[in-house]
C-alpha positions, 0 to 999 in steps of 0.5 A, a space after each residue: 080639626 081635632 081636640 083634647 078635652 080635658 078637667 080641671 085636673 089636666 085629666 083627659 075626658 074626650 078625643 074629639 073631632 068636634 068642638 062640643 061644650 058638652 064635652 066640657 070647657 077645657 080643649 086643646 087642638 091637637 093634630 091628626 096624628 095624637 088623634 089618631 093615637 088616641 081615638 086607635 088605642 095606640 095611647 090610653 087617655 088614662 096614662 096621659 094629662 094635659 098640663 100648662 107650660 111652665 114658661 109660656 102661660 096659656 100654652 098646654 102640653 099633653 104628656 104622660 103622667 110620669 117621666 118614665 112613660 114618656 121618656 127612655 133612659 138618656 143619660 146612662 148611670 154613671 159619670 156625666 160627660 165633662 162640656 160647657 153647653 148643649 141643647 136639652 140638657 141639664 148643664 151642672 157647672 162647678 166654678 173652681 175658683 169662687 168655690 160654687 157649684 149651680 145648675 142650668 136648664 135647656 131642656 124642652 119646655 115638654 119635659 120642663 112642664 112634666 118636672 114642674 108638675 107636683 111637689 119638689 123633684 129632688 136629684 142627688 149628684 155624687 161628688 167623686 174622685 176623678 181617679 177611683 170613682 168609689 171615693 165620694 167626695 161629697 154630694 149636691 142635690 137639684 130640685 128639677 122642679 125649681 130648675 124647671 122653672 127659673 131655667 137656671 139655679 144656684 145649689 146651696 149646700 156642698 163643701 167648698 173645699 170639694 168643689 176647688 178640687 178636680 172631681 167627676 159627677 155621677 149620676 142614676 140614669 136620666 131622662 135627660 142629657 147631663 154635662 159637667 161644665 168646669 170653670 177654672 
């Protein structure tokens, strides 16, 4: 068996073969492979921090202490692909009809504990014309944080004239898969 000693700050203090109280009170059990990782410097315990997952309570994640060492760019900078649903996505759907826009959550409880961590983490979407992607129409923000958390959330501020009309979202690059899901 191998383990993660960590602090009350999520801060790894020990990789370890063995179960040591002095090594402090806080452990996970991890397989041979982080071991190993770990223990051949391949990964620095200083860049990474064990966190709680933020659905499952008592389950705990080691993750790097920010996305952009944990993950490559998914989701190019650009226009988000039109779709209705996908696995370890960020689905944005825009409710032609009743004038609404909200967001939807797959993403992997791994990521979802990174971008639940800390203070809000505000995404900006821009609201463009479908014909000439330079007009903005208008812009929506989702808070990764908050949708981490509920899995799905309704976004609040935008402009309901913009939201009837046929639009495409765009997007910085990501490190998550987006889809602009459209209802009529």
């Amino acid at each position: 068996m191998y383990y993660i000693y960590y602090n009350s700050q999520g801060s790894i203090t020990t990789v370890a073969n063995i179960i040591d109280e002095t090594f402090g009170e806080n452990f996970i059990e991890i397989d041979l492979e982080t071991y190993t990782s770990f223990t051949n410097g391949e990964k620095q315990v200083f860049d990474y921090i064990v966190i709680p997952n933020s659905k499952i309570k008592g389950k705990m994640h080691i993750v790097a202490k920010s996305i952009e060492e944990s993950a490559e760019l998914i989701q190019p900078k650009g226009i988000i692909n039109k779709g209705s649903y996908d696995n370890n996505a960020i689905i944005i759907t825009q409710d032609k009809l009743n004038g609404s826009w909200s967001a939807t959550s797959t993403i992997e409880d791994e990521i979802c504990a990174l971008f639940a961590q800390g203070e809000a983490n505000i995404s900006e979407y821009y609201i463009v014309d479908t014909a000439n992607q330079y007009i903005l129409l208008d812009t929506i923000q989702i808070d990764l944080k908050e949708l981490a958390k509920l899995d799905h959330i309704d976004i609040k501020r935008f402009d309901k004239k913009v939201c009837k009309m046929s639009v495409n979202l765009l997007c910085n690059g990501h490190y998550v898969k987006h889809i602009h899901n459209i209802q009529e």
